[in-house]
N, C-alpha and C positions, 0 to 999 in steps of 0.2 A: 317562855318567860326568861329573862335575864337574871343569873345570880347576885344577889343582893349584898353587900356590904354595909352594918349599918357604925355608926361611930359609937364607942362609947360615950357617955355623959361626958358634956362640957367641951368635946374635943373638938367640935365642928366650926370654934370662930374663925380660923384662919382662911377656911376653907370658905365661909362667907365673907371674908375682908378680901376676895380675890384670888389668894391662892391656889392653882391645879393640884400640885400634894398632897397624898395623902399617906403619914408613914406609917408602918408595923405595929407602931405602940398605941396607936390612934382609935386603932378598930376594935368592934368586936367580933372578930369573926366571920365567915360566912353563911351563907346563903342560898343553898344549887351547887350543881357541879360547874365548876369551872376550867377551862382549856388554858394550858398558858400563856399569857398576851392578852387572854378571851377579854369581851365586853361586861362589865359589872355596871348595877346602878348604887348609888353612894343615898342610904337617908340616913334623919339624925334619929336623936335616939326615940325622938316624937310620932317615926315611921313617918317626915314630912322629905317629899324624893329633894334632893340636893344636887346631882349631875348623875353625869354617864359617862365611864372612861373607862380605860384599860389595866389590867390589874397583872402584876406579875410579883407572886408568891415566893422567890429567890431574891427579890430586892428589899433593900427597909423603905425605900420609895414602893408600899403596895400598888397606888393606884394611882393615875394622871390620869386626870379629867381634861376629856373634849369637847363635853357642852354643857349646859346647864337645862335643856330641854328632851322634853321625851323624842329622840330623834334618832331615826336610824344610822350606822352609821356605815357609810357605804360606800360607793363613788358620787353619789348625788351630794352627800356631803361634805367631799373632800371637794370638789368642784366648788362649793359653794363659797369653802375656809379659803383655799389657796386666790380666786377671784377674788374677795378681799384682802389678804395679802399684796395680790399685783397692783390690785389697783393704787392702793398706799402708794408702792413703789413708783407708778405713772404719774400719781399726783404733786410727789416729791421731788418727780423731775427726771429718777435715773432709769434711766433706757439698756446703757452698755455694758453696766457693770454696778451692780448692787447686790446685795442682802434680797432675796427675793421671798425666805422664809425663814424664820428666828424663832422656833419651837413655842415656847409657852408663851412669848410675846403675843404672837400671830394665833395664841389657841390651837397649835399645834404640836406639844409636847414630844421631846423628841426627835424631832425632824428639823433639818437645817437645807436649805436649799440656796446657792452662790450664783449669782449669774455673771459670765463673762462673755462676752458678745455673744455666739450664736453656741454658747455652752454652757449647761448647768451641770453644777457639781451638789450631788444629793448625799447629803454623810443622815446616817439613822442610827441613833443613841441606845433604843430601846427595845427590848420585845415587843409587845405590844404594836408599834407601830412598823416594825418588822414584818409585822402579819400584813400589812398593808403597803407593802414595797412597790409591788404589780401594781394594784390601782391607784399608788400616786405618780407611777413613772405615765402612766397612761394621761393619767388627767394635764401631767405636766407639758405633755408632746401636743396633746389637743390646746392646750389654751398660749403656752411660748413658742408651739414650733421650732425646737432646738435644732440643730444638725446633730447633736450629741447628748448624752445623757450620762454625765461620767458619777460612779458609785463613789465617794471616801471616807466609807465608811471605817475606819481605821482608828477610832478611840479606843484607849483601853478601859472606859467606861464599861465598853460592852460589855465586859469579863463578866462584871457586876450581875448585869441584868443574864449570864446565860448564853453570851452568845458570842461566836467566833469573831475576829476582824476580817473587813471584805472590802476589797476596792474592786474597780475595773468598771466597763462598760454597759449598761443598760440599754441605749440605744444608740444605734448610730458608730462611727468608727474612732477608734482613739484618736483622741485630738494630739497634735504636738504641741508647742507653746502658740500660746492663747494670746493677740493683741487687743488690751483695752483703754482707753482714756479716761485719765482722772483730770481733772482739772488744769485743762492742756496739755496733757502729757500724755506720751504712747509708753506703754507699759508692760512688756511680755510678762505672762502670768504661766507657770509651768504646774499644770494642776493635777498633774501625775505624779510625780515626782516633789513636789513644793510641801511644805510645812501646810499644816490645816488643811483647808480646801485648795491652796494654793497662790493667795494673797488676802491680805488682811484688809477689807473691806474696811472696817470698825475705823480705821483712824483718817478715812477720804478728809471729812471736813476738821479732822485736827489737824491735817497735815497741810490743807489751804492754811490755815488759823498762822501759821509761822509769816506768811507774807511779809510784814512790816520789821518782823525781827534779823532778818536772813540775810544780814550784811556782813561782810569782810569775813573772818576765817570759823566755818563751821565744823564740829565735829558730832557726828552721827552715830551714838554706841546702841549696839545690837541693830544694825540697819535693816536684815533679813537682804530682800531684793530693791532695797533703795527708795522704798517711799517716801523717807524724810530727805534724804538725799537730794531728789532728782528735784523734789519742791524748793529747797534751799537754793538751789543752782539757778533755778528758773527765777526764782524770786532774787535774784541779785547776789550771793556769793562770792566771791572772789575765789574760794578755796573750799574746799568740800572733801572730809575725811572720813569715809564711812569702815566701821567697824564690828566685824563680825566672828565668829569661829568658823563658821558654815564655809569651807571653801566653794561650794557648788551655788550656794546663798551669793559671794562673792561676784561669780562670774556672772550670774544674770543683773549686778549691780554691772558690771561693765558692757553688759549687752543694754543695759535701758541707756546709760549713757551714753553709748554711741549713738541709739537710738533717735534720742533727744540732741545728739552731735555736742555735748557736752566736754568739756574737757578738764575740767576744774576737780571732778570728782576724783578721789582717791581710791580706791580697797582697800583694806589692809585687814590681813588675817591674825586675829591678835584675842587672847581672853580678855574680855574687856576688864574685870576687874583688875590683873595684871598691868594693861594697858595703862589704865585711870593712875594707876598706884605709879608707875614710871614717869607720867607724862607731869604729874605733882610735884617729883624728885627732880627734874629735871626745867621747872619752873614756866612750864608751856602753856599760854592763855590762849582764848579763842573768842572771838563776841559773841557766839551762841557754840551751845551746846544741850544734845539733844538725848534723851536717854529714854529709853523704848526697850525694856526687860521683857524677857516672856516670862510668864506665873510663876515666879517663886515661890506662895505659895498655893499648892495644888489641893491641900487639904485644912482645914481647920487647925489640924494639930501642929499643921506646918509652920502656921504664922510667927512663935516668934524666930523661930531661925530665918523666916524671909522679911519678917522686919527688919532683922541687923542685914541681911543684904540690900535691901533699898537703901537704908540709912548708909552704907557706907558708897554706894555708887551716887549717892545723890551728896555727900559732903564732899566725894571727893572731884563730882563735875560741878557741883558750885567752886572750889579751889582754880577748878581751872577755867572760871569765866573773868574776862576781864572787867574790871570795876565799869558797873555802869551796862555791864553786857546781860545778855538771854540766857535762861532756861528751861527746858521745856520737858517736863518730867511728867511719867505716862507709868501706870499699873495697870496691868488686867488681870488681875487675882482679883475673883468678888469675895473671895475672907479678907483683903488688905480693903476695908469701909472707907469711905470717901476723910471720914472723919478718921480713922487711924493714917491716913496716907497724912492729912494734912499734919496731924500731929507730929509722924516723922519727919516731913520736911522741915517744921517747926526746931525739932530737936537737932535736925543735922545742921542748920545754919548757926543753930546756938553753939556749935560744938567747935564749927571752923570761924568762928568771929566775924563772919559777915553777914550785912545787913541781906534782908529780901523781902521783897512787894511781890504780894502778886497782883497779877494784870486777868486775868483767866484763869475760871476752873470751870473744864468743857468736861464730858463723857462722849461716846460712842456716838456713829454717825446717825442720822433719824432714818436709816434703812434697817436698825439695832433697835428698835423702839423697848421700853423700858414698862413691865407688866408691872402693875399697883397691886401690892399682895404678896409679889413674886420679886425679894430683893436680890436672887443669883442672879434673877435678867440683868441688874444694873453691876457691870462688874468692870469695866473701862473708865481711870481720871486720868484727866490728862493736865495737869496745871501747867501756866507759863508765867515764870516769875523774872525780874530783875534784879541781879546782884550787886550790890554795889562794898 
């Protein structure tokens, strides 16, 4: 028999509105001995069962739920979750490179899985699903046939839950830089060395979405390896200024460019907010500009210090669009809510005196599916407005 967790009174709505979570303050206690990571079953305070998930006693996240059914849970059912996964992915069309598992989305808490041609990069969040590394590397080889099976697992989330950070290979021999196509484009992905897994999947279809805007002189702040970039160029361009800190981030913008035989694209090693703050003083417009932050904020508590950072990288690339010109402004902090992002874009145009429409407000690609219940899944805006 499995150790029991039951909810205190009242606590259990969220957990039937959808929700995998379950925290610290929620519960009442246990039930059996429990192993850590082990398997627990969650009822309410009615002793009516609720799911079955993994519990780890060192987190305020006690327990993620993986099913809502009395189900073992084993290789037969990881078999069963990740084939729904794939399939998604086959229906939606991507074959070479997609999001192939997205933790709570996919009813997989914890587990992320990246695919770039004939390689999967498997990063693991949690204890719990920790315990289960072997038989999802197994299940992943039997059903994609990787040549590779790369670990990056390297968040400092782990800390949290207990556990070391781990990258390296699971199966198969280190890959070197990985070629994938996005939307015409050949794209070296370095998933060893790269930020995350090694590209940022999440902004595929926001980065098609620029097409129609992507005229005369582009500037691309926080580019990483050039996915707004190499689209803007492709999509017509004249001039392409991609901007980074990352010197090594840099060079694989100049190797996709070659790639794509491009010649229009810039580098340039530069702090963007120093950047923005010169290119202002110095009276510099562009017809689009593109601004792609990583999480500023990374915590709740963080938010209002990374609100005055949006807000100032976002007045001061509206300043540098020409009247009539694009911008295309992107958050991936799920604490900055769709609705505080718009509010600061709101307030930064109020601040520099110019007008703005927006045209789009898109999120994350549909390989990022968005769990009802579970509002951290929805944590990418991407808006595209026109300044005049």
């Amino acid at each position: 028999m499995l150790p029991i967790i039951p909810f205190k009174p009242g606590e259990e709505a969220d957990i039937c509105a959808g929700r995998l979570w379950i925290f610290d303050n929620e519960i009442a206690g246990i039930q059996g001995d429990l192993l850590p990571g082990g398997i627990v079953d969650v009822y309410d305070v009615h002793k009516s069962f609720l799911g079955r998930g993994y519990c780890n006693m060192r987190s305020k996240i006690r327990v993620r739920l993986l099913t809502r059914q009395h189900e073992n849970i084993d290789k037969e059912f990881f078999i069963k979750r990740l084939k729904q996964a794939i399939s998604l992915r086959i229906r939606l069309g991507h074959s070479n490179a997609c999001r192939m598992i997205f933790g709570d989305a996919d009813l997989l808490p914890g587990l992320t899985v990246d695919r770039f041609g004939e390689v999967l990069v498997l990063q693991i969040a949690t204890l719990g699903m920790e315990q289960f590394k072997e038989c999802i590397t197994e299940c992943l080889k039997e059903l994609l046939h990787p040549q590779c099976i790369y670990e990056r697992s390297d968040l400092p989330a782990r800390k949290k839950e207990g556990l070391e950070m781990r990258t390296g290979v699971l199966f198969g021999k280190e890959p070197g830089l990985v070629e994938i196509r996005e939307n015409g484009l050949r794209i070296l992905i370095d998933v060893v060395h790269g930020q995350k897994t090694g590209y940022f999947l999440d902004q595929r279809e926001n980065r098609a979405a620029i097409a129609p805007f992507a005229q005369g002189d582009v500037l691309d702040c926080f580019c990483h390896t050039g996915g707004f970039a190499l689209h803007a160029a492709k999509y017509g361009a004249s001039s392409v200024e991609a901007v980074d800190v990352s010197a090594s981030a840099l060079q694989m913008v100049q190797m996709n460019a070659e790639l794509n035989q491009f010649n229009m694209i810039k580098p340039i090693e530069a702090n963007v907010f120093d950047l923005l703050k010169n290119y202002e003083q110095a009276n510099k417009k562009f017809d689009l500009v593109i601004l792609d932050p990583p999480a500023f904020a990374k915590s709740r508590s963080a938010l209002r210090g990374a609100e005055r950072g949006y807000k100032e990288i976002n007045l001061r690339g509206m300043e540098l669009v020409k009247p009539g010109g694009f911008l295309v402004t992107c958050s991936c902090s799920r604490f900055m809510t769709p609705k505080l992002f718009l509010d600061m874009i709101k307030r930064a145009s109020a601040d520099v005196g110019r007008a703005a429409r927006i045209l789009e407000i898109r999120y994350q690609s549909k390989d990022h599916p968005m769990l009802l219940g579970a509002e951290e899944s929805l944590y990418l805006k991407c808006v595209i407005l026109q300044i005049f």
